[in-house]
Rosetta silent file (secondary structure, phi, psi, omega in degrees, C-alpha in Angstrom):
SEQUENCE: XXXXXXXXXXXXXXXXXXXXXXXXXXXXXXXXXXXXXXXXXXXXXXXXXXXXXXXXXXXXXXXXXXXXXXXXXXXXXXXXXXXXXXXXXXXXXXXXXXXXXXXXXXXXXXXXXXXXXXXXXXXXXXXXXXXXXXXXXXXXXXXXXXXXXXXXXXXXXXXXXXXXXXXXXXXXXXXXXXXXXXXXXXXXXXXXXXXXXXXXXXXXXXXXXXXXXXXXXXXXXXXXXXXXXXXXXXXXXXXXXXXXXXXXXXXXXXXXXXXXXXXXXXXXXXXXXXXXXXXXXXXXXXXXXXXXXXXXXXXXXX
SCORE:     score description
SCORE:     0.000 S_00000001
   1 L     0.000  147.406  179.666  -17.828  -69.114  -45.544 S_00000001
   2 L   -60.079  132.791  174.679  -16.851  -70.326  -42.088 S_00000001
   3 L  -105.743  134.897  176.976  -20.006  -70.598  -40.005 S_00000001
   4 L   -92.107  125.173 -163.270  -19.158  -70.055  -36.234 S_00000001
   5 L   -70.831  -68.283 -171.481  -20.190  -72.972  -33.717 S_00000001
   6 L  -117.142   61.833  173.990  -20.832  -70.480  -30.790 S_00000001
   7 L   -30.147  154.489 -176.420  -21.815  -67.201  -32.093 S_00000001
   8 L  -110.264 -162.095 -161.938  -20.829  -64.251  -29.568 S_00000001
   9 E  -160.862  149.666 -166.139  -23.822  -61.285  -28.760 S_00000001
  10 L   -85.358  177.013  119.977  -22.570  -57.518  -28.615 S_00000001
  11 L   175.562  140.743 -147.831  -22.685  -55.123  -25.821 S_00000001
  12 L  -109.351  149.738 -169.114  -21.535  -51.674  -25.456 S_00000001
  13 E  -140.728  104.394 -148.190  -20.081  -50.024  -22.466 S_00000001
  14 E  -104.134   81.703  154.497  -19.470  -46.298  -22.176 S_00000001
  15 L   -95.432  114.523 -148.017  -16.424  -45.291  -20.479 S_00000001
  16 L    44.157   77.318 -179.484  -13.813  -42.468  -21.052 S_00000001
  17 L    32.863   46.125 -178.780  -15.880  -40.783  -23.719 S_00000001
  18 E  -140.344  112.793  146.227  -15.545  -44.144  -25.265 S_00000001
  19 E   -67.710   85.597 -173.515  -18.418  -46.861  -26.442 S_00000001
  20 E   -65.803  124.736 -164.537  -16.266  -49.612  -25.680 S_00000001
  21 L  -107.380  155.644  166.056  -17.863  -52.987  -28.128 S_00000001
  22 E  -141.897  141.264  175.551  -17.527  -56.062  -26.187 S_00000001
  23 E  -112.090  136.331 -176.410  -18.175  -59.358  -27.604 S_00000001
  24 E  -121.508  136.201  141.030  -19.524  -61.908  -25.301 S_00000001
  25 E  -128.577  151.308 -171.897  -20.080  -65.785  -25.178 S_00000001
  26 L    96.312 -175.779  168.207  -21.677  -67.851  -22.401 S_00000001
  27 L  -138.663  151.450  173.560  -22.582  -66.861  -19.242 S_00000001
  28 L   -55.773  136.729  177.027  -21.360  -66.559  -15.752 S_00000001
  29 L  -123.075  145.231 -170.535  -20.819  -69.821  -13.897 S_00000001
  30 L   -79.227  125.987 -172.182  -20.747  -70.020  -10.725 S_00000001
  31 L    81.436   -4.696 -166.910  -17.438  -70.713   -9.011 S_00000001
  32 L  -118.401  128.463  169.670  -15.560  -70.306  -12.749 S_00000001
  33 L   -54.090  135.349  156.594  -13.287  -67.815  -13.202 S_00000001
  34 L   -40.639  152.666  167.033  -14.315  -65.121  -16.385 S_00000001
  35 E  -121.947  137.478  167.169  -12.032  -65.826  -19.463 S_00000001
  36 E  -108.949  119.515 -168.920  -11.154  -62.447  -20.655 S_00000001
  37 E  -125.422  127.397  179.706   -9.695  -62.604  -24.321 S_00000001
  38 E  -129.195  120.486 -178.171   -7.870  -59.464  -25.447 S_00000001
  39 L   -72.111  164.755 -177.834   -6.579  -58.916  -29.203 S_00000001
  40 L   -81.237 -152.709 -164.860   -3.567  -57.257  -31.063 S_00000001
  41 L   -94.522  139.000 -179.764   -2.770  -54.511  -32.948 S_00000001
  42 L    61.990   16.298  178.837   -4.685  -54.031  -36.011 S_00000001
  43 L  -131.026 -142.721 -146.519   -6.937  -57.120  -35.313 S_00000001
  44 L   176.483  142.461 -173.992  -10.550  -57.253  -33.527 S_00000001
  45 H   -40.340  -54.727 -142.708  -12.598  -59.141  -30.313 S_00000001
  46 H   -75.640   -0.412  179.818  -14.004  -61.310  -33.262 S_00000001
  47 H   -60.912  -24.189 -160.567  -10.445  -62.724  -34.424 S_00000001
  48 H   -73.468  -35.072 -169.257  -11.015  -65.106  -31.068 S_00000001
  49 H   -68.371    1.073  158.391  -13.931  -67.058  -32.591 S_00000001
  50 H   -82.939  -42.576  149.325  -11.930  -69.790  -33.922 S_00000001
  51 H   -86.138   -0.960  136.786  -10.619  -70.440  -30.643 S_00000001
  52 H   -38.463  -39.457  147.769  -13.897  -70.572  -28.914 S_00000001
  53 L   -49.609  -18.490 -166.001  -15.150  -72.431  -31.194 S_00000001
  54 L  -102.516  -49.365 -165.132  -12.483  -74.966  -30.505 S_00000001
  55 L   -40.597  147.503 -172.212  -12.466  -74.786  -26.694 S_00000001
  56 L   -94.614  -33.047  176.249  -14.100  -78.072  -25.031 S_00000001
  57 L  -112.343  155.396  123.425  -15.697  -76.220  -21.778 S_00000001
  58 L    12.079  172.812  102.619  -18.533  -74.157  -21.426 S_00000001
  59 L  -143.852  169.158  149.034  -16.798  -70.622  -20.179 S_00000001
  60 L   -87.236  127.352 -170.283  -18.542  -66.936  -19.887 S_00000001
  61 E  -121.470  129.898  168.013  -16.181  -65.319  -22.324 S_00000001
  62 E  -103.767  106.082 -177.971  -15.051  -61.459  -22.681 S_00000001
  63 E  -132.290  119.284 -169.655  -13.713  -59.990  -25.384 S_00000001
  64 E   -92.932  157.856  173.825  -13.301  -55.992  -25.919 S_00000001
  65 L   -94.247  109.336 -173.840  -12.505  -54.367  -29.233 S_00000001
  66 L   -58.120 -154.265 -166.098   -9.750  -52.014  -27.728 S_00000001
  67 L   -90.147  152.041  177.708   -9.957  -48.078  -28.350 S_00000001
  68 L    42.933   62.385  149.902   -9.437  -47.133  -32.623 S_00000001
  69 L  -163.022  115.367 -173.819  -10.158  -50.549  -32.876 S_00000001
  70 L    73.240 -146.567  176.833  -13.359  -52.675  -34.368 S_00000001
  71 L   -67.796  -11.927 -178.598  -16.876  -51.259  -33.114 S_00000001
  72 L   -59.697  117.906  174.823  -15.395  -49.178  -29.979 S_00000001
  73 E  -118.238  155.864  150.616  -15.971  -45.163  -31.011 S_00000001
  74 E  -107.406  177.070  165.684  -15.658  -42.306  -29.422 S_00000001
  75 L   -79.217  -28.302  174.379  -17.776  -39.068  -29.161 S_00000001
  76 L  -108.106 -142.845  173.991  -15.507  -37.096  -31.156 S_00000001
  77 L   -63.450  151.299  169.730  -12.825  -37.059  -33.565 S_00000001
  78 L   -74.759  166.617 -163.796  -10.248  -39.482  -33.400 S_00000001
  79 L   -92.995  164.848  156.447   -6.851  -38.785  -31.287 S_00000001
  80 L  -117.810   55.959  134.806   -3.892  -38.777  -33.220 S_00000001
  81 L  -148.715 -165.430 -164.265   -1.855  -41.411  -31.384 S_00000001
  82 L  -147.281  139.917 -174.350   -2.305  -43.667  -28.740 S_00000001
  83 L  -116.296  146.810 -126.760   -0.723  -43.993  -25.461 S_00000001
  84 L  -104.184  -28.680  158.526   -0.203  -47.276  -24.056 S_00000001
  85 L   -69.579  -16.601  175.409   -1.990  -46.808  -20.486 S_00000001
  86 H   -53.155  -30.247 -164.295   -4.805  -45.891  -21.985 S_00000001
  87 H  -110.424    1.642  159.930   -5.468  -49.672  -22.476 S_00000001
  88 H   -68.070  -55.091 -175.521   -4.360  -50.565  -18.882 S_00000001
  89 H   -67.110  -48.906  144.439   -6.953  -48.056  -17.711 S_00000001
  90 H   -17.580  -58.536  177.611   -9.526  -49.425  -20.188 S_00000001
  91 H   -75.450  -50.063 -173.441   -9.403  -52.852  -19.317 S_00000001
  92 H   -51.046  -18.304 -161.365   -9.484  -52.119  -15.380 S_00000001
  93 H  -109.541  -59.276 -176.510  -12.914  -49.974  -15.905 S_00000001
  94 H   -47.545  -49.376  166.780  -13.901  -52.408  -18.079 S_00000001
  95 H   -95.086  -10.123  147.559  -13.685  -55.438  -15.633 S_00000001
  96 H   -20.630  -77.851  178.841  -14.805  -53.234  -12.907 S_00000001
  97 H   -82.761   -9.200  134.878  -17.929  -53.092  -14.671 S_00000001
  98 H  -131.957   20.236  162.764  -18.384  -56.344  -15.448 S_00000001
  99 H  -126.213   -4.043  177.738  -16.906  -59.025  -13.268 S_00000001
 100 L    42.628 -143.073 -154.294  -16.219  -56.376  -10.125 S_00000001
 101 L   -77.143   -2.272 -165.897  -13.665  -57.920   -7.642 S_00000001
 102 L   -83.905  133.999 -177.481  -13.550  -61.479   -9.015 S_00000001
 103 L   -29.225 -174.111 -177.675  -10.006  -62.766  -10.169 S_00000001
 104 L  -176.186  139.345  148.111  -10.439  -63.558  -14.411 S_00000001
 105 E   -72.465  136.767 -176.637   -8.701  -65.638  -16.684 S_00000001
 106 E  -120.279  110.067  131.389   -6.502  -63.335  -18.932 S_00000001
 107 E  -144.740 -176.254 -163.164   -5.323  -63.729  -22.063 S_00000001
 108 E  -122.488  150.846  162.950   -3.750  -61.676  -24.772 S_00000001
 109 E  -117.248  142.464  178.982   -1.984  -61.873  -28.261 S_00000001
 110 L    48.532  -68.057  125.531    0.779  -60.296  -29.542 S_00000001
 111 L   -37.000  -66.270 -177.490   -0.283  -56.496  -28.564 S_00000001
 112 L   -78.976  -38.053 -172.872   -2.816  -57.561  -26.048 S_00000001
 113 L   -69.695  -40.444 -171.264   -0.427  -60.636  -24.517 S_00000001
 114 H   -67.421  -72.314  155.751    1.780  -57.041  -23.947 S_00000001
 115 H   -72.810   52.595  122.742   -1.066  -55.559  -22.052 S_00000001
 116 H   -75.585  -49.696 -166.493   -2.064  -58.615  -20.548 S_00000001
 117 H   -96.192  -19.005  140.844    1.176  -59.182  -19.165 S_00000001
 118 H   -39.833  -63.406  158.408    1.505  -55.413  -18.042 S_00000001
 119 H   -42.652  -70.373 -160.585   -1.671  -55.559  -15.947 S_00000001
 120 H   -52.275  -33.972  175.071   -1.247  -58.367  -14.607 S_00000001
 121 H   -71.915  -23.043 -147.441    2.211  -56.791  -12.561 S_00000001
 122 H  -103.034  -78.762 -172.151   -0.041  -53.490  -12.280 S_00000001
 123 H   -62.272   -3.048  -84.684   -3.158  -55.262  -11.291 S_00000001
 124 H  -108.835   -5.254  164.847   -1.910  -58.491   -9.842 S_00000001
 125 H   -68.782  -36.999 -178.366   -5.022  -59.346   -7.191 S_00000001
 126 H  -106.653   24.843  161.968   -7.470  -59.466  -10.219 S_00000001
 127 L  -115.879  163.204 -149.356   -5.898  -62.440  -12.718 S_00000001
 128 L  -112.583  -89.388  169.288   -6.416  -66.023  -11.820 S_00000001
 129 E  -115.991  157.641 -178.568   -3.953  -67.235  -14.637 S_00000001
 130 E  -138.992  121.112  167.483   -2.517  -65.428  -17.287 S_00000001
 131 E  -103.383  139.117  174.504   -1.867  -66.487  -21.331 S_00000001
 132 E  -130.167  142.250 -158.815    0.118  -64.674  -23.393 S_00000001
 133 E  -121.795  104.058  177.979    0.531  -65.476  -26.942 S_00000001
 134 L    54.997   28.403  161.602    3.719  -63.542  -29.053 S_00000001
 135 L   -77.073   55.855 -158.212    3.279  -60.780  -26.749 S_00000001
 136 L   -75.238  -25.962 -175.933    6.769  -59.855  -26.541 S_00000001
 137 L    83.294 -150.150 -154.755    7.271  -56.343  -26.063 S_00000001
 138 L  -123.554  151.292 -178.692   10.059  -54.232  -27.756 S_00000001
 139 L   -64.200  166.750 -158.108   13.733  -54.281  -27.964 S_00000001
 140 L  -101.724  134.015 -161.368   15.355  -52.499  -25.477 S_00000001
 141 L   -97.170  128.960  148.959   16.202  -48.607  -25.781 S_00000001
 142 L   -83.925  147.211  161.550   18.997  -45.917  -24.809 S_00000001
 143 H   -25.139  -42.330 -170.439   18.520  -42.241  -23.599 S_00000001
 144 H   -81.295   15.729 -158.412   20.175  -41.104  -26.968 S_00000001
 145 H   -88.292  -41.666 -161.761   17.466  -42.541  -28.640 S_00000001
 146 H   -41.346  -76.499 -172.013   14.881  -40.181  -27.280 S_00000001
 147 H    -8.388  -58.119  171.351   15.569  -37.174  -29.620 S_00000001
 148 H   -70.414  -29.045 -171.297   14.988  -38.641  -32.945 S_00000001
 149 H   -62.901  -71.237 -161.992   11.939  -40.338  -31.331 S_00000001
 150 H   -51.700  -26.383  156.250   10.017  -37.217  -30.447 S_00000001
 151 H   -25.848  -95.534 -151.911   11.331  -36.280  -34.081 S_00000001
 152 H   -51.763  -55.844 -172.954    9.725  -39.079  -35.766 S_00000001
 153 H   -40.460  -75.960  175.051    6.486  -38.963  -33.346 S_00000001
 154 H    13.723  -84.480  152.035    6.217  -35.354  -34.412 S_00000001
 155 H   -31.410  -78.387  173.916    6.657  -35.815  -37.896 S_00000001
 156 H   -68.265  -12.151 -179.219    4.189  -38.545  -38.217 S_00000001
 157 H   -73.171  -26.201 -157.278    1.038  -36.828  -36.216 S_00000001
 158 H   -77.805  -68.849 -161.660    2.192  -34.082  -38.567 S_00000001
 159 H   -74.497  -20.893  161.893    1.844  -36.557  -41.917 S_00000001
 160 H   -73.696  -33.195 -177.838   -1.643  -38.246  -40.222 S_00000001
 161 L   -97.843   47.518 -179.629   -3.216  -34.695  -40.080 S_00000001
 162 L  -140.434  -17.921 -177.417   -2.175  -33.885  -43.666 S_00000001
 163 L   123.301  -42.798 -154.396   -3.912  -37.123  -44.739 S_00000001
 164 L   -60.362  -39.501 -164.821   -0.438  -39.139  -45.869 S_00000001
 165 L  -148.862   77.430  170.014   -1.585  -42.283  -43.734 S_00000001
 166 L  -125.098  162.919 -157.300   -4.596  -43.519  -43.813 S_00000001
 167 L   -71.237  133.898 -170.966   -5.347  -47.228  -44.296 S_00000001
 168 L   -61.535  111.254 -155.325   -6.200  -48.501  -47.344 S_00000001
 169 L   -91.102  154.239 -175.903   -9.848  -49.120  -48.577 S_00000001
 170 E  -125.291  165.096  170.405  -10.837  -52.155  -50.965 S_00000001
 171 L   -59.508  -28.175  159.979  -13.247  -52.632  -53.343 S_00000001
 172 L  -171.917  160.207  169.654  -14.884  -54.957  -51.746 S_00000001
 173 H   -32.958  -30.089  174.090  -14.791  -57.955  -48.494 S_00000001
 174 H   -80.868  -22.895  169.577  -13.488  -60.558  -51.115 S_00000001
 175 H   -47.382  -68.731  162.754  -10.506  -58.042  -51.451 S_00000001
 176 H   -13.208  -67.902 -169.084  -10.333  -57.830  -47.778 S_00000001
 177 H   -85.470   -5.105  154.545   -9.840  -61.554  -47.314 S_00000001
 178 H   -65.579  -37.399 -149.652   -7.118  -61.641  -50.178 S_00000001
 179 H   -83.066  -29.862 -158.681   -5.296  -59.005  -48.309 S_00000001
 180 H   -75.388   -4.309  163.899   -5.522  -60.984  -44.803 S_00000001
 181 H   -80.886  -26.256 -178.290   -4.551  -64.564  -47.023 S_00000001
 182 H   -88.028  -22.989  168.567   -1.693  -62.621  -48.382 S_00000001
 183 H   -69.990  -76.096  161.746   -0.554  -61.357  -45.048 S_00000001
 184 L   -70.988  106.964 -163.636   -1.111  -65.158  -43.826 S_00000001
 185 L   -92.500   13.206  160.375   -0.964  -67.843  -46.385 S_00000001
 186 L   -79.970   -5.148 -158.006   -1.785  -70.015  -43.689 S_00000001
 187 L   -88.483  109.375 -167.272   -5.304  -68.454  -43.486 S_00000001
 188 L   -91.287  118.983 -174.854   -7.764  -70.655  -45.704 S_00000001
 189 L     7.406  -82.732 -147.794  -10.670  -69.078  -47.756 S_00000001
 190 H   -41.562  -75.229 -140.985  -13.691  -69.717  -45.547 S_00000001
 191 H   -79.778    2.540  165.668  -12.212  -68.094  -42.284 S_00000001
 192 H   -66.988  -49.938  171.209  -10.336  -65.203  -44.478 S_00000001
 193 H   -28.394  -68.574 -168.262  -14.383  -64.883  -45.654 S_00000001
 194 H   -68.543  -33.882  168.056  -15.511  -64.266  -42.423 S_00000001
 195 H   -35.508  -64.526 -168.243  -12.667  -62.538  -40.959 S_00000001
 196 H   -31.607  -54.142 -164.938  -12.984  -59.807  -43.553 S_00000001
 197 H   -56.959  -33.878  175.349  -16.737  -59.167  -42.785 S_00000001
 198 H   -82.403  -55.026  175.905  -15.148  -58.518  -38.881 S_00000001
 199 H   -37.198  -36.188 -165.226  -12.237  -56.627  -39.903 S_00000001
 200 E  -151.719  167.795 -176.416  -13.360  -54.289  -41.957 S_00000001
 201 E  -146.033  143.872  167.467  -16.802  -52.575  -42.800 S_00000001
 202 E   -72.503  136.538 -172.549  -18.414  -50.800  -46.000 S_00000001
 203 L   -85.323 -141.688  162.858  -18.375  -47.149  -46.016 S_00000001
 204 L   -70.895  -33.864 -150.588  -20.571  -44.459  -47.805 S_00000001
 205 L  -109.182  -15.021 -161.811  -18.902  -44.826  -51.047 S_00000001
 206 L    95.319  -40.066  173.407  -19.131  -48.784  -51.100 S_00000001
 207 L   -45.211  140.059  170.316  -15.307  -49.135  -50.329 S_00000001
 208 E   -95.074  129.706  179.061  -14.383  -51.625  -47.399 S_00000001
 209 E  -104.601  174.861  146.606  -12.577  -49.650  -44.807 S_00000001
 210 E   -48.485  123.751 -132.129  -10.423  -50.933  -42.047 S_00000001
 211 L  -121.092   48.137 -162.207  -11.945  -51.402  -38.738 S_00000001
 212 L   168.650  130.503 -174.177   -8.457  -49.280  -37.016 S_00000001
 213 L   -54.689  130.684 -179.996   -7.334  -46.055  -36.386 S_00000001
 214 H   -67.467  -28.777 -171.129   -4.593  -44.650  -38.670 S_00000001
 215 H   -60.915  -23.084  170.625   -3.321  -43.093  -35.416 S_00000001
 216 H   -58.686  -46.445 -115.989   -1.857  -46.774  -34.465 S_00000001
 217 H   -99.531   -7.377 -173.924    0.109  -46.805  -36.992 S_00000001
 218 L   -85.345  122.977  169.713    2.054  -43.285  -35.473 S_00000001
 219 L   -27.076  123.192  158.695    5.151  -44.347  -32.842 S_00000001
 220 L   -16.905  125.722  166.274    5.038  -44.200  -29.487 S_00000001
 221 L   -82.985  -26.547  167.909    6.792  -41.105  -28.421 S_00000001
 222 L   -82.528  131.726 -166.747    8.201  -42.653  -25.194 S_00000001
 223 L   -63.728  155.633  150.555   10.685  -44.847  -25.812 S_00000001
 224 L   -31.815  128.485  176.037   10.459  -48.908  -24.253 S_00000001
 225 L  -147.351  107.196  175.501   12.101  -49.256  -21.076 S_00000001
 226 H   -47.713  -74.071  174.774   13.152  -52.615  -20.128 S_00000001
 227 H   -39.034  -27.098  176.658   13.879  -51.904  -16.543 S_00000001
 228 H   -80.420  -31.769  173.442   10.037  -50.509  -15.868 S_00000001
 229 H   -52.565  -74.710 -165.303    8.920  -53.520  -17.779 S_00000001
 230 H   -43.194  -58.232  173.038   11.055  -56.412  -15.723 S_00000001
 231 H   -31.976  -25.970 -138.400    9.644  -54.446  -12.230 S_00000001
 232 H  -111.842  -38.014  169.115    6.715  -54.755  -13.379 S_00000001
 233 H   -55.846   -7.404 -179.179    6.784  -58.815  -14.586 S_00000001
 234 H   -82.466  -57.152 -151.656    8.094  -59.330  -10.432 S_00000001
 235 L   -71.097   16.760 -162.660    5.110  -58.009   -9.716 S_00000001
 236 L   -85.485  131.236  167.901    2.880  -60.969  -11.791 S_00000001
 237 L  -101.263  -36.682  177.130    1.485  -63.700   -9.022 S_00000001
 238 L   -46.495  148.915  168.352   -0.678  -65.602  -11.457 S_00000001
 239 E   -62.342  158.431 -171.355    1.015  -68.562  -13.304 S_00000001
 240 E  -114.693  155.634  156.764    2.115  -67.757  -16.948 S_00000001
 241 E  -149.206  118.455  172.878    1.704  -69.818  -19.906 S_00000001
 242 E  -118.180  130.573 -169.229    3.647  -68.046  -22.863 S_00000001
 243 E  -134.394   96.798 -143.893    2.797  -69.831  -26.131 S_00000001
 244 E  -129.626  145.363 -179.598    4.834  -68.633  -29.037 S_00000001
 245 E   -87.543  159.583  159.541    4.803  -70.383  -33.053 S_00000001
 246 L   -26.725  -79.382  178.238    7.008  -72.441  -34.629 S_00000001
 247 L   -56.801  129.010 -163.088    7.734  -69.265  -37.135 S_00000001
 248 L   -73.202   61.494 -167.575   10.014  -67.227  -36.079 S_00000001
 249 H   -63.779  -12.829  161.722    8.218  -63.715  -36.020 S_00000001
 250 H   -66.583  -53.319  157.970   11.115  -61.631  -34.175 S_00000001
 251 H     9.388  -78.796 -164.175   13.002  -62.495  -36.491 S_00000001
 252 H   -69.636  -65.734  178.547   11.474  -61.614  -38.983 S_00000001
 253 H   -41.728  -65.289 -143.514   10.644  -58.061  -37.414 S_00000001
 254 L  -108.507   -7.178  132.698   13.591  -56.435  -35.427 S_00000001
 255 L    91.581   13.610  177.918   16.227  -58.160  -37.911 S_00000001
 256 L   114.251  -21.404 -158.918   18.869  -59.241  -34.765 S_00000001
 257 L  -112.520   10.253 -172.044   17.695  -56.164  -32.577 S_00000001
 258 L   169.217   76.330  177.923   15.637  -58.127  -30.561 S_00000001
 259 L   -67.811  128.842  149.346   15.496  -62.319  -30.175 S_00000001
 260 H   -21.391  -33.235  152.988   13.544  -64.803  -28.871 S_00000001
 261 H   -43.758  -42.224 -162.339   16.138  -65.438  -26.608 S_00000001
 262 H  -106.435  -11.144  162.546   16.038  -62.357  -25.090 S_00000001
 263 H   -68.192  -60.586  175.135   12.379  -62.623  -24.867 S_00000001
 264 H   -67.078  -24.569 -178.678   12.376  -65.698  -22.567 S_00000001
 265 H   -81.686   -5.095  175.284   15.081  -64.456  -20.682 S_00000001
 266 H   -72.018  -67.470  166.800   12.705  -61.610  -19.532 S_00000001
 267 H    -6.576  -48.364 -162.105   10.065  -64.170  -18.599 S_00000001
 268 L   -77.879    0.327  153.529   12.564  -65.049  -15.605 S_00000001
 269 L   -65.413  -39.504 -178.149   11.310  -61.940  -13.921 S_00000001
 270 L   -46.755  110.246  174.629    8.211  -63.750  -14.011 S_00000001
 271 L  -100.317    5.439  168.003    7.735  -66.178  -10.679 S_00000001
 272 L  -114.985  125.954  155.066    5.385  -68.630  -11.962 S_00000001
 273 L  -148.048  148.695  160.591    5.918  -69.825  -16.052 S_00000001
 274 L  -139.711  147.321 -149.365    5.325  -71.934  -18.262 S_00000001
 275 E  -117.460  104.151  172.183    6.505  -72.256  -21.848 S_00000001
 276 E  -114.795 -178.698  158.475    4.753  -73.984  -24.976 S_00000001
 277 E  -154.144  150.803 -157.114    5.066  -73.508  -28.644 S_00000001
 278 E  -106.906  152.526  170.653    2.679  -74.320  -31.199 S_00000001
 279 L  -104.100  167.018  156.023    4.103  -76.022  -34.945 S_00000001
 280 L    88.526   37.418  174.486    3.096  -75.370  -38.299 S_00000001
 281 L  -148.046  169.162  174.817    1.554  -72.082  -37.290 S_00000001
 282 L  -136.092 -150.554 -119.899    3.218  -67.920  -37.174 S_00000001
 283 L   -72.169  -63.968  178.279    2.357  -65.200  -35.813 S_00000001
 284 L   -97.317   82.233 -167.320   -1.496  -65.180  -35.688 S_00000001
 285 H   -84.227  -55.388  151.874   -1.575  -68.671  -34.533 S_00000001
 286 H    -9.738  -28.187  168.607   -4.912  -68.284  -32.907 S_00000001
 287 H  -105.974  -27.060  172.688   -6.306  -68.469  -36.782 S_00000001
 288 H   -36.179  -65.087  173.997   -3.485  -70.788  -37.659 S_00000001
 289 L  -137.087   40.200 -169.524   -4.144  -73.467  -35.349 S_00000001
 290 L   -55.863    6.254  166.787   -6.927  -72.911  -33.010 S_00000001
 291 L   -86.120  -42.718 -171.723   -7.795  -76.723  -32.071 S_00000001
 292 H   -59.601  -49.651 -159.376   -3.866  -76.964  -30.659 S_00000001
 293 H   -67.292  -35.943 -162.208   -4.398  -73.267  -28.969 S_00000001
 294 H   -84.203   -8.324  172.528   -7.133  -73.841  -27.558 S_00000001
 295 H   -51.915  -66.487  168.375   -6.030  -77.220  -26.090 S_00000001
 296 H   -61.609  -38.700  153.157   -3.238  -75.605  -24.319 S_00000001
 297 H   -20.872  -75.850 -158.196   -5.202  -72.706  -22.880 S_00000001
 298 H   -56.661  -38.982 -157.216   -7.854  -75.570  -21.273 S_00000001
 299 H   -96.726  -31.275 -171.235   -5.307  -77.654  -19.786 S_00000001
 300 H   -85.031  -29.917 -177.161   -3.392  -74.594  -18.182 S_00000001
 301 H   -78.405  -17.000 -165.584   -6.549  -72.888  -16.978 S_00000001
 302 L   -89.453    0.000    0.000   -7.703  -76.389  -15.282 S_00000001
């Protein structure tokens, strides 16, 4: 199993009826910005320790397990959906209480590069620099859209509290790291091992659950709106680095409904950027290739 070069150390932080898990490595240095590392959808703080592990300086490192996601609970039941300010307001309480007014390196993947690069227009006095890794946001939406959506939301909160969709338990952590080698065949035994062990946890029954709220998995009910978005990229003053793979994951997804193209041309809202791409790696390139990632990261934060 992969053994990690620079184990991280827990600690829990209780905000909005929420134990918020934070994974830490390092310490504060003096004069050095925080690096704040924030994760996707369906992943966990600890997906990061391959590029930590990689990284060449020293840093005090943050990384929270967002809400319905990893060790972060609540006091009660879980909600069922999730609204997408919730993790603006999260993060903001969250670096309140531990870095207070000083600027932070930010960055996020896929899900998290999307609130990473939100905050940062919303927030734009507390990042330093900002990375965002596949965080592209969503294709862009009409008015007539709305209808079916509040439909569909509906519908599924309806089909989570009947039971219909909740995430699928294995037999055991070597299952686990089959299913996350079969989502990524780029992902090679050891760090699928270890992944798993983060990913997912045994319940009462023996079964490995998921470490994530079925309630992700219900739609937004408000639709994407490109114009609040682009307002909101004028407002970023930190420099950008957007670092996107070789494999084409829009593609893949929205099927024509939403390009790469049209991704970068949003960026030009943006007044500082810069543009890399990593090869041989897709989506979760951060497990892909994390000596390349973390290369570019180091050189953009210096």
């Amino acid at each position: 199993m992969y053994q990690a070069l620079r184990p991280s150390r827990s600690e829990f932080v209780a905000l909005r009826h929420l134990n918020h898990h934070l994974r830490i490595w390092g310490q504060p240095v003096a004069g050095q910005a925080p690096l704040v590392l924030v994760h996707g959808w369906m992943d966990v703080s600890a997906s990061w320790q391959f590029v930590v592990d990689a990284l060449q300086t020293q840093r005090w490192i943050i990384a929270p397990d967002w809400r319905g996601f990893g060790l972060t609970r609540g006091d009660g039941p879980p909600p069922d959906s999730y609204w997408f300010p919730d993790y603006l307001l999260d993060l903001d309480l969250l670096l309140d209480h531990m870095v207070g007014e000083q600027p932070i390196d930010l960055v996020g993947h896929s899900m998290g590069g999307n609130v990473a690069m939100m905050y940062s227009g919303v927030r734009p006095q507390r990042i330093r620099k900002l990375v965002n890794l596949e965080g592209f946001g969503m294709p862009e939406t009409q008015p007539a859209q709305a209808p079916d959506r509040y439909a569909q939301w509906m519908d599924e909160v309806k089909a989570l509290q009947r039971g219909e969709s909740a995430l699928k338990a294995y037999d055991s952590a070597a299952a686990v790291a089959r299913r996350l080698m079969k989502t990524n065949p780029r992902l090679p035994q050891d760090k699928a091992d270890w992944l798993a062990q983060q990913w997912a946890a045994p319940n009462a029954n023996g079964q490995w659950e998921i470490l994530g709220d079925a309630a992700h998995k219900v739609v937004n009910a408000h639709l994407y709106q490109v114009p609040e978005t682009l307002a909101i990229y004028q407002r970023i003053s930190a420099p950008l680095l957007s670092i996107t793979a070789s494999d084409d994951s829009m593609g893949k997804w929205w099927k024509g409904r939403y390009s790469l193209a049209q991704y970068h041309e949003r960026l030009q809202a943006v007044a500082q950027v810069q543009t890399a791409e990593i090869q041989d790696a897709g989506h979760m390139l951060h497990h892909d290739q994390p000596q390349a990632l973390a290369q570019l990261i180091e050189n953009f934060l210096a």
